[in-house]
C-alpha positions in Angstrom: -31.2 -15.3 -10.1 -30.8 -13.6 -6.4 -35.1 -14.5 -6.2 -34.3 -18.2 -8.0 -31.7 -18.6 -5.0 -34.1 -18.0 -2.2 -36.5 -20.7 -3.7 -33.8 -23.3 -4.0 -32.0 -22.6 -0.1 -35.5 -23.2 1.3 -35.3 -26.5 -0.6 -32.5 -27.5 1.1 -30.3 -26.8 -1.8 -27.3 -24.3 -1.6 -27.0 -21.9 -4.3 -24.2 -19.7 -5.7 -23.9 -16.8 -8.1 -21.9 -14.6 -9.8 -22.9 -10.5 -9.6 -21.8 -7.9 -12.2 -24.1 -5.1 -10.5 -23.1 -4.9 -6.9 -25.7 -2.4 -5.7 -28.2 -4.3 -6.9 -27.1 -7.3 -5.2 -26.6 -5.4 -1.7 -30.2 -4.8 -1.8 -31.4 -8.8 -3.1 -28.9 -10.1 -0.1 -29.2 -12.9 -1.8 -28.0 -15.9 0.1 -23.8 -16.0 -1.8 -22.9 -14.1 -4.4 -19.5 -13.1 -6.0 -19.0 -9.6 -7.4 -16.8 -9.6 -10.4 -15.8 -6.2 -11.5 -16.0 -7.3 -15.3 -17.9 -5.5 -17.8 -21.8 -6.6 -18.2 -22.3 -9.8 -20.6 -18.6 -11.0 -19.5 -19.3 -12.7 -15.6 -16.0 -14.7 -16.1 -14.2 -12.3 -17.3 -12.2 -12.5 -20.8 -13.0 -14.7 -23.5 -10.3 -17.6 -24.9 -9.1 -17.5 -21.6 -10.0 -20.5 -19.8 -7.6 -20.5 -16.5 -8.6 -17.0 -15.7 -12.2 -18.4 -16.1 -11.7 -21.2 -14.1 -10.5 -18.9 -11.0 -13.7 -17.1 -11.1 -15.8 -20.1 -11.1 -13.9 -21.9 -8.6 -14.0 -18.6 -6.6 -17.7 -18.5 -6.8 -18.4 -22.2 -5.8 -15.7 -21.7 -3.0 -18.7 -19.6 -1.3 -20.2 -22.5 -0.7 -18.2 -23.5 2.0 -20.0 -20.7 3.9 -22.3 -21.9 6.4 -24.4 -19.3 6.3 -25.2 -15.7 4.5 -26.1 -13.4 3.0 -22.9 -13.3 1.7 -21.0 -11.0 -1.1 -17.3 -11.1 -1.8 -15.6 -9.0 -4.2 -13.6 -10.8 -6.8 -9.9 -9.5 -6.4 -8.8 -9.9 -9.7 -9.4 -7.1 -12.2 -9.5 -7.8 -15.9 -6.4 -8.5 -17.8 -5.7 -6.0 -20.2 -4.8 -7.2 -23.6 -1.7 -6.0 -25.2 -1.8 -2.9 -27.2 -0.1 -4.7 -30.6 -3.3 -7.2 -30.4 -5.8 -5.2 -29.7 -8.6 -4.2 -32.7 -9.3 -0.9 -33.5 -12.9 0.3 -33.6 -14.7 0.3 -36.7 -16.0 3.6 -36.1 -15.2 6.7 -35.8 -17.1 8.8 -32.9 -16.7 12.8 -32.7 -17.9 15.2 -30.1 -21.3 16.8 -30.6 -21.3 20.6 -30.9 -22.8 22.5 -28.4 -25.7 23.5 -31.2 -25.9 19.8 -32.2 -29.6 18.4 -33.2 -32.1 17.0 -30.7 -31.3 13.6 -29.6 -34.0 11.8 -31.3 -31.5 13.0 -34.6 -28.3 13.0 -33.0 -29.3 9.0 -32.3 -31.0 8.0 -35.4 -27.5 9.4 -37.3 -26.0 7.5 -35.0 -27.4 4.0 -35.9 -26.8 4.6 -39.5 -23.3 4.6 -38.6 -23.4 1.4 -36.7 -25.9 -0.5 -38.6 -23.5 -2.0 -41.1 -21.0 -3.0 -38.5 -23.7 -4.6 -36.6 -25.1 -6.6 -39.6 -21.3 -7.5 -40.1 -21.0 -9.2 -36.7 -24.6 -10.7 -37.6 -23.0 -12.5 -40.2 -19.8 -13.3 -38.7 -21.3 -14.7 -35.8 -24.5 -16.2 -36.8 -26.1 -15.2 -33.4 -27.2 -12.0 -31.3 -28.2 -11.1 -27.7 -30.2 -8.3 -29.0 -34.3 -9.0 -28.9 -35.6 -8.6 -25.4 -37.4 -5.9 -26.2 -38.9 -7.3 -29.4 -38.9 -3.8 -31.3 -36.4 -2.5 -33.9 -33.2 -0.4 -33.4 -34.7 2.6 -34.2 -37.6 2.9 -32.3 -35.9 1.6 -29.5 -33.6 4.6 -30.3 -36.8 6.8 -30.5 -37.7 5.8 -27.4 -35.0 6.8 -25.4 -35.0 10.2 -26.9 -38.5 10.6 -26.1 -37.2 9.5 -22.3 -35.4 12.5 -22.3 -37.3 15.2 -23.4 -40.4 14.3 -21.1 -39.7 17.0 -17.9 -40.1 14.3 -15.9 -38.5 11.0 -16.8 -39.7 9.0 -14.2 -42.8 9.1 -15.0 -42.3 7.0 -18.5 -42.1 2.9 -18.6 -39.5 2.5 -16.8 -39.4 -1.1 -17.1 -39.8 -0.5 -20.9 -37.1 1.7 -21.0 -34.6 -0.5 -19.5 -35.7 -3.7 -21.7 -34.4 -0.9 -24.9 -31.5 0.5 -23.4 -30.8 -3.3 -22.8 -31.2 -3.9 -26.9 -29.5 -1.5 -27.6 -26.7 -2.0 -25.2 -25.7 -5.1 -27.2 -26.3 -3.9 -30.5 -23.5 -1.6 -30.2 -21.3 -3.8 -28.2 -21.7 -6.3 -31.2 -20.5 -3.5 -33.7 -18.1 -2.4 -32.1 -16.3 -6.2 -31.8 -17.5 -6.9 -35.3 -14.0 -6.9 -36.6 -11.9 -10.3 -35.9 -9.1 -10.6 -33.2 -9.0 -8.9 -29.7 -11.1 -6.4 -28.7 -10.2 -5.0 -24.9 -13.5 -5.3 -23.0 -12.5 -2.0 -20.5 -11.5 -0.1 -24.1 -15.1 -1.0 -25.6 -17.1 -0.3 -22.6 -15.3 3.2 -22.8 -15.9 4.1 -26.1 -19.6 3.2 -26.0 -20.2 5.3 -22.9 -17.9 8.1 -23.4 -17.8 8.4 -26.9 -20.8 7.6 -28.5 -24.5 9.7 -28.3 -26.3 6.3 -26.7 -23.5 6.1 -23.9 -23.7 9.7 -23.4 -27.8 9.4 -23.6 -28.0 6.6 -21.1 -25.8 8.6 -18.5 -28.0 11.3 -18.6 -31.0 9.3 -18.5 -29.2 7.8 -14.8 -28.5 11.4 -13.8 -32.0 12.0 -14.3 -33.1 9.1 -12.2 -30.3 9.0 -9.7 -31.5 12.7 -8.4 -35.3 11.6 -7.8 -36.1 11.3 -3.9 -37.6 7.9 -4.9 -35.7 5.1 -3.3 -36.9 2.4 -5.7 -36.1 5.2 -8.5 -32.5 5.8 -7.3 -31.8 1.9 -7.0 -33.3 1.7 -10.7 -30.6 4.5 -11.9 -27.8 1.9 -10.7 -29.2 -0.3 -13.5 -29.2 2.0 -16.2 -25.5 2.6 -15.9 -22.6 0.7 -14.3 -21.0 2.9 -11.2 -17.7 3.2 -12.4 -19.0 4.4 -15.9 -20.9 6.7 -14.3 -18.6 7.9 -11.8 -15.6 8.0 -14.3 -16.5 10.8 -16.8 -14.4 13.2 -18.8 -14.4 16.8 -17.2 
């Protein structure tokens, strides 16, 4: 989007955007962009709720009214939390790994077993999915990842690859774990599938990895892999 906007402002035509990865667009600069502090797949925020919505939208086209940029403004409205009586409780049921717990390629395959059925659940309910951008099934997307992390050096895999899986599989479990009716609370779900499941705990280690390279382009793909206040916010 932040390339899309360069092309269109030297057309003549002004250009807007909303940004759910600020890092990333600190180094695009692209010409105005909103930051929304929302989780990823939600730029306006929560769903059913139309006037918030409309506050982020008009907040983003108010940028407009800038004469020139690069411009990035931080949305100053955090999510709304949803009450506790009407918030859905997670299908599944996530324990700690031991310290003498399998590899990861196991502890991830066991994993998916777990979700699979709540998946195919939300499959059905919803008639839809944002998983497919990496064109390869759950598990060897799963596979893949564990691979990732037992090369010495991770950086030297696909990275590209790698991020087009963790992408996959990213929204498979975010489908599962809203595959039940009513209210999920998006700040609740991102939680639990970074803190409490073996992919969330996978993909943090994965941006560890990357985040310590010397590699500028390296550390700037780490902020990709994982949002900063999931990877900055961790249990002790």
């Amino acid at each position: 989007m932040s390339a899309i906007s360069y092309f269109l402002e030297l057309e003549g035509i002004q250009t807007t955007g909303i940004s759910l990865v600020r890092e990333n667009t600190e180094c695009l600069k692209p010409p105005r962009f909103l930051w929304t502090s929302f989780p990823l797949g939600r730029p306006l925020g929560k769903p059913g709720d139309p006037a918030f919505q409309r506050r982020v939208i008009m907040a983003a086209l108010g940028l407009l009214e800038r004469e020139s940029g690069p411009v990035l403004e931080d949305y100053p409205e955090d999510l709304p939390s949803v009450a506790a009586d009407e918030v859905s409780v997670c299908p599944v049921n996530f324990s700690m790994p031991a310290a003498d717990d399998s590899s990861w390629q196991v502890r991830l395959a066991n994993e998916r077993l777990l979700m699979q059925p709540w998946y195919s659940l939300s499959l059905r309910r919803r008639g839809r999915t944002t998983v497919g951008i990496a064109k390869a099934p759950i598990e060897e997307l799963m596979a893949q990842v564990a691979q990732a992390l037992d090369v010495p050096d991770i950086a030297s895999v696909d990275l590209k690859s790698l991020k087009y899986a963790l992408e996959d599989l990213k929204a498979f479990y975010q489908e599962a774990l809203t595959a039940q009716p009513g209210n999920h609370d998006p700040q609740e779900t991102a939680r639990i599938m970074w803190h409490d499941t073996v992919l969330g705990r996978s993909m943090l280690a994965i941006h560890d990895r990357l985040a310590a390279s010397e590699s500028a382009r390296i550390q700037a793909f780490a902020r990709g892999i994982a949002p900063r206040d999931q990877a900055q916010n961790r249990s002790p």
